[in-house]
C-alpha positions in Angstrom: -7.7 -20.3 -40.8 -4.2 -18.4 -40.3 -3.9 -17.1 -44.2 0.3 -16.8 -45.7 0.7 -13.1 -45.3 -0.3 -13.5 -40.9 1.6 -16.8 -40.6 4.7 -14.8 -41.9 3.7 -12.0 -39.6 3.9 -14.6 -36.7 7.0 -15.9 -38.1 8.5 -12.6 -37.8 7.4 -11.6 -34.7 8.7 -14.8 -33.1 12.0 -14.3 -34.7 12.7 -11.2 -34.2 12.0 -11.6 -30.6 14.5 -14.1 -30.2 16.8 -12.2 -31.2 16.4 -9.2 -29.4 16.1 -11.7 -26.5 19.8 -13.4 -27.4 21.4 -9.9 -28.3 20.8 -8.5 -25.0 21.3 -11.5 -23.2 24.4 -11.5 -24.6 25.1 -8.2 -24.0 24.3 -7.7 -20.7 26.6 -10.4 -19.5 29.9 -9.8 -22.2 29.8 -6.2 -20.3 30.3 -8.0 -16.9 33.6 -10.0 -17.8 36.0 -7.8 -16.4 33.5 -6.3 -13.2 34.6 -8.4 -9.9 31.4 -7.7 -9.0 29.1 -9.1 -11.9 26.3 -11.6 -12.0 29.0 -14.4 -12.9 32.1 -13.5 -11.7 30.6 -12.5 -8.1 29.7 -16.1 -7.8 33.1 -17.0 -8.3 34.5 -15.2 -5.4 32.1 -17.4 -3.4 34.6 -20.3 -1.8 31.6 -23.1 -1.8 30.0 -22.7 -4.8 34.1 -22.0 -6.9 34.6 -25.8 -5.8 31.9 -27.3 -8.2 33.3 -25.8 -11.2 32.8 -22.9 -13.7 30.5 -24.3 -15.6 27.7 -24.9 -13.0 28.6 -21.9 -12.1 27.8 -20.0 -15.6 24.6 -22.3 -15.5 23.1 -21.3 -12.1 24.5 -17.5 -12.5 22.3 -17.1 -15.8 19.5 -19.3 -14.8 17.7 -16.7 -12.8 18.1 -13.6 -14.8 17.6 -16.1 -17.9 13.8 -17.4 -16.6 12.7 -13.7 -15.7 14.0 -11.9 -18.6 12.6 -14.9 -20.9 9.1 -14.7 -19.6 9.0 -10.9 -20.3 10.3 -12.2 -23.8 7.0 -14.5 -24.1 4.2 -12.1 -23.0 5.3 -9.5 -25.3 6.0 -11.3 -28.4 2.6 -12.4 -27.5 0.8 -9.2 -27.7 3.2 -8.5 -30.8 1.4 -11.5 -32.3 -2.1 -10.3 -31.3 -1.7 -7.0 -32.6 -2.6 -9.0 -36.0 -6.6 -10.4 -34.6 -7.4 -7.8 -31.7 -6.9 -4.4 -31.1 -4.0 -4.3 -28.4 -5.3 -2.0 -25.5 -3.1 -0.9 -22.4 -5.2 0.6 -19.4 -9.1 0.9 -18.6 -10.4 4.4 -17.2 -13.6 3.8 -15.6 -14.9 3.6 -12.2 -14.9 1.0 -9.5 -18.2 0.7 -7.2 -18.0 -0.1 -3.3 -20.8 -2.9 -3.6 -18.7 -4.2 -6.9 -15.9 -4.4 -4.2 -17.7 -6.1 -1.5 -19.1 -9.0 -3.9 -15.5 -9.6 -5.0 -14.4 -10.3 -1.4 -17.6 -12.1 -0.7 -16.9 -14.5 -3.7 -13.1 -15.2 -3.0 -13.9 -15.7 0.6 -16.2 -18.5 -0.7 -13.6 -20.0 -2.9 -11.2 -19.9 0.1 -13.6 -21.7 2.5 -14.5 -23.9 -0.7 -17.9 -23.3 -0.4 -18.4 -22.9 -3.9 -16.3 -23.9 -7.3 -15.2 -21.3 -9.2 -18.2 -20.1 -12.3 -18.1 -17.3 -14.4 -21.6 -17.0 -13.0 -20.3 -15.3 -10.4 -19.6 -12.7 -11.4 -21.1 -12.4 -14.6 -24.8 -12.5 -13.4 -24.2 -9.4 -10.8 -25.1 -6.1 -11.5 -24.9 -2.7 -10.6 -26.4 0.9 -11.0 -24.1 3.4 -12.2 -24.7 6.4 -9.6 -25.4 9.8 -11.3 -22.0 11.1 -9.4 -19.4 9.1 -10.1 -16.1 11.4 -9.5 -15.1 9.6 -6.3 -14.9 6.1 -7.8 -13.1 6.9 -11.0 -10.1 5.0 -11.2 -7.1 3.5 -13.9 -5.7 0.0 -14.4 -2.8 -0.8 -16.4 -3.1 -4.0 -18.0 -0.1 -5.9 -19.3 -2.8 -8.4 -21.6 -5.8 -6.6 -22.9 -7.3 -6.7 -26.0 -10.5 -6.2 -27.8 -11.9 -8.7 -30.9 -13.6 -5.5 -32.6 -15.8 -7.7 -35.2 -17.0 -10.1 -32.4 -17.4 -7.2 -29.9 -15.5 -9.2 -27.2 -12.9 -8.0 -24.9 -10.5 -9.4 -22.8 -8.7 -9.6 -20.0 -5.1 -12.0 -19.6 -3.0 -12.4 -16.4 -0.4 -14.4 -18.2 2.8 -16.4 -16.4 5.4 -17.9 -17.9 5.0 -21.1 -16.3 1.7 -20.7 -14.4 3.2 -21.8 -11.1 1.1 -19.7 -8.5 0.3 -20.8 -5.0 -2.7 -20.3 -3.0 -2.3 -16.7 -1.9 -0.8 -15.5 -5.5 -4.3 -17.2 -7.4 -6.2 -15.3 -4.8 -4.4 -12.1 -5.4 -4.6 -12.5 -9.2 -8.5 -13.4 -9.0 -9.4 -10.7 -7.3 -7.7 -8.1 -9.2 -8.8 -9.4 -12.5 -12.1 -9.1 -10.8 -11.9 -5.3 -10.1 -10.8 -4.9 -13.8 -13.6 -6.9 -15.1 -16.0 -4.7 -13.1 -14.3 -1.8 -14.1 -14.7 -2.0 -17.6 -18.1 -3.4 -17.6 -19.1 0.1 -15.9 -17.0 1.8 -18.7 -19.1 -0.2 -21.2 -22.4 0.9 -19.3 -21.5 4.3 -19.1 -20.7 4.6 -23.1 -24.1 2.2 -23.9 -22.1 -0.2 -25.6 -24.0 -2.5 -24.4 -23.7 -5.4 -27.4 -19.9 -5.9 -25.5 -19.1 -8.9 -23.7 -15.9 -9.8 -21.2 -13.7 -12.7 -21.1 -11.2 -13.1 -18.6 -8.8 -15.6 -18.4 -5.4 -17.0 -16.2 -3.1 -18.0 -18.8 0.2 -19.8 -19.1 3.1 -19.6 -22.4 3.6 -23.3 -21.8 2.3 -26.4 -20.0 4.5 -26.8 -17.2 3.3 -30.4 -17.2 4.0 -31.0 -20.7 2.3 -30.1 -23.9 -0.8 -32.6 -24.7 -1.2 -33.6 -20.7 -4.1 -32.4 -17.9 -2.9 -29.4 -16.6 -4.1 -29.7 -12.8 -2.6 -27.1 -10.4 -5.0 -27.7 -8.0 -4.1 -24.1 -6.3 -4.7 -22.3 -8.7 -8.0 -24.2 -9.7 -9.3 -23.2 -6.3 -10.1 -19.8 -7.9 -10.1 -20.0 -11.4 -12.9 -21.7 -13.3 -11.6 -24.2 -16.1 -12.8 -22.3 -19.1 -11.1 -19.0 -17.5 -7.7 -20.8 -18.6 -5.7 -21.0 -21.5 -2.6 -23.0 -20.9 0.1 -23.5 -23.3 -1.3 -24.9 -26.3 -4.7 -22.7 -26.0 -2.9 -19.3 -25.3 -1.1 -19.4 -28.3 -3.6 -20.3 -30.5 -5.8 -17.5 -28.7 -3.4 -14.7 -29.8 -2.7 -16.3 -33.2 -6.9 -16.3 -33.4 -6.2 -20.0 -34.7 -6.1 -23.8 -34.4 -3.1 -23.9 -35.6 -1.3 -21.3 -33.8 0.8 -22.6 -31.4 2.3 -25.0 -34.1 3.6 -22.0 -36.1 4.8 -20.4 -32.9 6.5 -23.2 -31.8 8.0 -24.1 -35.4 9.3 -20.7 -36.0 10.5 -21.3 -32.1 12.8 -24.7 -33.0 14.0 -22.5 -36.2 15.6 -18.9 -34.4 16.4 -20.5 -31.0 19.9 -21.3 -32.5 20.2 -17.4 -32.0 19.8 -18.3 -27.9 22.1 -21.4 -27.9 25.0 -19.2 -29.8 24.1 -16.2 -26.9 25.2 -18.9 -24.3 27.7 -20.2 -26.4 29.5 -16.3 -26.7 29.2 -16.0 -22.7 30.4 -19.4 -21.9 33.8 -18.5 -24.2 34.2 -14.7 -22.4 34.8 -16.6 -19.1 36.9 -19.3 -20.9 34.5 -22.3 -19.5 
């Protein structure tokens, strides 16, 4: 149970990445007024698109750079928030077998002929020896979503999207390398005898792009993720919140600060008098 003193940790951290988010927003476009050549006012020089009006126009300039820089907001106010249950960790130095590589590519080919359903089995029951010489397969990942629940000796490893919508070839891609870091850590774990440490990986999502309380059911991305390697929405929040209740709080302190993006919009929208 989330005690005061982390929900108004949370709090913070949501709010104050709001409004970093709307400040440079803001920014960013306010500089642009008077360049023929910015994100907005380029798209007014365009004959087809000037005939609909300024105001789709401000939508559809910001809408892209908007979803992108918004999604950057989300994963790093989420490992903000998880600084407060895990350890936050940024990159795994270990080494990455050739039969480790092979089993990966014989398990996704399996998933792509649909052979098999996805199982943590799968990878979770293989093994390997550590050669004595291990020079040649030493290698380093950089992971954007990696942390380590010290007290329940569990680590884990997050591909997070903003929305989660992946086709085939991208859930192949993200499988796969998720793979090689789960292989490469679990050497790094044999190698230092920690033995007593487990691995969790997981595909995760900052919101149900189906809607909050219904099935999630991307079938494409289902062909290579098992369902309890997701946390969508809901679950991902209340996994870096380490509670029940943690997407609530997110999403309340959400409602409360993103005044802070509506007045951003607001500010641009009067700079190019629509």
């Amino acid at each position: 149970m989330i005690n005061k003193k982390q929900e108004q940790f949370i709090r913070r951290v949501v709010d104050e990445a709001i409004n970093n988010f709307a400040q440079n927003f803001s920014l960013k476009h306010l500089k642009q007024v008077e360049n023929p050549e910015g994100v907005i006012n380029s798209k007014r020089l365009n004959c087809f698109m000037s005939e609909l009006g300024d105001e789709f126009i401000i939508y559809s300039s910001l809408s892209r750079s908007f979803d992108s820089a918004f999604g950057n907001m989300l994963e790093s106010m989420g490992r903000s928030i998880a600084a407060s249950s895990y350890k936050v960790l940024d990159k795994i130095d270990s080494i990455f077998l050739p039969e480790q590589d092979q089993h990966i590519k014989n398990i996704i080919s399996s998933y792509d002929k649909r052979d098999e359903t996805p199982k943590i089995s799968h990878y979770a029951e293989f093994n390997s020896i550590i050669p004595k010489v291990t020079d040649s397969y030493r290698e380093s990942h950089n992971i954007d979503n990696f942390f380590l629940d010290e007290r329940n000796k569990i680590y884990y490893i997050i591909e997070l999207k903003a929305g989660g919508d992946l086709d085939n070839k991208k859930a192949k891609s993200e499988k796969s390398e998720l793979l090689k870091e789960y292989f490469m850590l679990k050497n790094q774990i044999l190698i230092s005898n920690n033995k007593d440490f487990k691995i969790k990986l997981f595909f995760a999502t900052a919101y149900n792009k189906f809607g909050e309380g219904n099935a999630w059911r991307q079938e494409r991305v289902l062909q290579y993720f098992a369902r309890e390697e997701l946390l969508i929405g809901k679950d991902y929040w209340n996994f870096i919140c380490n509670d029940e209740n943690g997407f609530d709080i997110v999403l309340n302190q959400y409602k409360k600060s993103a005044v802070k993006i509506q007045q951003a919009i607001s500010n641009i929208k009067d700079a190019y008098h629509v």
